[in-house]
RONUTOR-38109 format. One record per atom (N, C-alpha, C): residue in one letter; x, y negated, z. Coordinates in steps of 0.2 Angstrom, whole numbers, padded with zeros to 4 digits, always signed. Example, Ala and Ser with C-alpha at 12.3 -4.5 7.8 and 13.67 -1.06 7.14 Angstrom:
BEGIN
A+0066+0028+0039A+0062+0022+0039A+0066+0016+0039S+0064+0011+0035S+0068+0005+0036S+0064+0000+0039
***
This chain:
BEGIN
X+0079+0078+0055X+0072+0074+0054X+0067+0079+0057X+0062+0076+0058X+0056+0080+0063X+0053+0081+0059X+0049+0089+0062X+0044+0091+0058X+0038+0088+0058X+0037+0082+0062X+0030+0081+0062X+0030+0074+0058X+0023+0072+0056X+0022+0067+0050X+0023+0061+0054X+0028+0055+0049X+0028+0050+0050X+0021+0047+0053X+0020+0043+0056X+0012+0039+0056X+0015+0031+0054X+0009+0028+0053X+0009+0021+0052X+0009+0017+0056X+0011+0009+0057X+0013+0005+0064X+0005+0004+0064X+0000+0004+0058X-0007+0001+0057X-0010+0003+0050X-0016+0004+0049X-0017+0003+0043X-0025+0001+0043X-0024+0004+0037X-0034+0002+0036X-0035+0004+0029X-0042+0006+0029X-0046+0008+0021X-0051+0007+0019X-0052+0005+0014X-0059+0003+0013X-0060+0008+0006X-0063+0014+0005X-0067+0018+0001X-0059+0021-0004X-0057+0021-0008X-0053+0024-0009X-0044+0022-0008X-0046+0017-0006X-0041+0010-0007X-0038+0012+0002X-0029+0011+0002X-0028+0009+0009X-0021+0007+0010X-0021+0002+0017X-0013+0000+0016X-0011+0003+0023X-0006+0003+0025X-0003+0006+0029X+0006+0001+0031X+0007-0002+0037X+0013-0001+0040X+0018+0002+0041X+0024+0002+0037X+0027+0007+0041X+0035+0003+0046X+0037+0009+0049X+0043+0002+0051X+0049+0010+0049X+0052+0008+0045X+0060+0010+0044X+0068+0011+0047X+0071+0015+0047X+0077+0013+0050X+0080+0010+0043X+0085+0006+0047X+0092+0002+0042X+0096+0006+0040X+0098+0007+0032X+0102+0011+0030X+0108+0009+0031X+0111+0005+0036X+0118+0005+0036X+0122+0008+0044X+0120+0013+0044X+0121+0015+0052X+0118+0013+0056X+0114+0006+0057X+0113+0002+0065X+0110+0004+0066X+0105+0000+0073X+0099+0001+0078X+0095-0002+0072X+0096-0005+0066X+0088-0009+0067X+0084-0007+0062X+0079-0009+0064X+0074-0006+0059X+0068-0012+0052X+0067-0009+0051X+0063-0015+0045X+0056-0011+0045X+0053-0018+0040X+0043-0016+0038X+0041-0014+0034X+0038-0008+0031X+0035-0010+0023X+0030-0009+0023X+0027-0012+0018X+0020-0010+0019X+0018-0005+0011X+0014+0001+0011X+0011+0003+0005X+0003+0004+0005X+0003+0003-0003X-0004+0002-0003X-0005+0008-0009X-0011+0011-0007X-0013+0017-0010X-0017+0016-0014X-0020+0022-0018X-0028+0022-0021X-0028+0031-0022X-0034+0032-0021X-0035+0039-0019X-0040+0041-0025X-0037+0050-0028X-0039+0048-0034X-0041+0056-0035X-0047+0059-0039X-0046+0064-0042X-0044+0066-0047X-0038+0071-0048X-0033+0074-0053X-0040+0079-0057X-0042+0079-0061X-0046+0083-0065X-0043+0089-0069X-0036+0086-0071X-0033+0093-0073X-0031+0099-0068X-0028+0096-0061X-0026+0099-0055X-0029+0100-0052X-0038+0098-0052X-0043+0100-0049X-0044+0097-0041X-0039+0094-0039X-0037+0091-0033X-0037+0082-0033X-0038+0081-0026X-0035+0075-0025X-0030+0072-0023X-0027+0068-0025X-0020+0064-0026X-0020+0056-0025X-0012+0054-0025X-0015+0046-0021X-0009+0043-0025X-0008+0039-0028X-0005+0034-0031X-0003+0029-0025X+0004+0027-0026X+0006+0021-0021X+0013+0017-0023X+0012+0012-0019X+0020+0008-0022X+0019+0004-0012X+0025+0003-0011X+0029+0001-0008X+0034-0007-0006X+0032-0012-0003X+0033-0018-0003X+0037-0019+0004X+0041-0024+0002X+0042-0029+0009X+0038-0034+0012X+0040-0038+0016X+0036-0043+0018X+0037-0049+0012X+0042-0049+0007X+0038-0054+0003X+0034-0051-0003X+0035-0046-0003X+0030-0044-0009X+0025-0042-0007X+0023-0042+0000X+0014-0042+0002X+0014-0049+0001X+0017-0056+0004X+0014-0061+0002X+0013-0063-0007X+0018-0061-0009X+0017-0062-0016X+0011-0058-0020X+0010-0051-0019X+0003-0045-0021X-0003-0050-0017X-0004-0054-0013X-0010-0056-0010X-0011-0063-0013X-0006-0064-0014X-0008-0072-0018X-0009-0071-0027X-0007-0065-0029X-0007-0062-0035X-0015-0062-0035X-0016-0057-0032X-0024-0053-0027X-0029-0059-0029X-0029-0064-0025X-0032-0069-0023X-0032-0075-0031X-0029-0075-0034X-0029-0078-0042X-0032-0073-0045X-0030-0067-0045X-0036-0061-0051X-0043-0062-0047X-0045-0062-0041X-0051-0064-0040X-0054-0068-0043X-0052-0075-0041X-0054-0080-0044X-0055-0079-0049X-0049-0077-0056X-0050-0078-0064X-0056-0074-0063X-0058-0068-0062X-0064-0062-0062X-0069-0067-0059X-0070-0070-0054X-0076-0076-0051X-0077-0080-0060X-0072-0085-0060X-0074-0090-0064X-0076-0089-0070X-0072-0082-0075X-0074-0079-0081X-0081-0077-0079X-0085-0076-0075X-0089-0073-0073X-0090-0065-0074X-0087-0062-0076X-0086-0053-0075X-0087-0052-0066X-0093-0048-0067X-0093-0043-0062X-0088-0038-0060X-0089-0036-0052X-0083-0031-0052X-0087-0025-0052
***
């Protein structure tokens, strides 16, 4: 493996929040590769005095299923009327 750090195919962030592209090799020997995406939140640890980032790791159907999740907790927060 290389010493230098993976990058992302793309990402993007808005304030503590951010997603990232990655592309993978296939764990069965071959050439191919797959997509995942993870989504972070950036955070300060108060006991460790540092900051640290929370993240979980999806494929392509579980970005469409987190976006369509996403998009109903919206709305429920819109129509209950709660501010964010």
């Amino acid at each position: 493996m290389s010493d230098e750090r993976k990058k992302p195919l793309k990402s993007f962030a808005v304030g503590p929040l951010r997603v990232a592209m990655w592309e993978n090799p296939a764990n069965d020997g071959s050439e191919r590769t797959f997509k995942s995406v993870t989504i972070s939140k950036a955070y300060f640890d108060k006991k460790e005095n540092a900051w640290d980032r929370q993240s979980v790791s999806l494929n392509l159907t579980g970005v469409g299923c987190m976006a369509a999740l996403l998009r109903r907790m919206e709305e429920a927060v819109v129509n209950d009327g709660v501010p964010f």
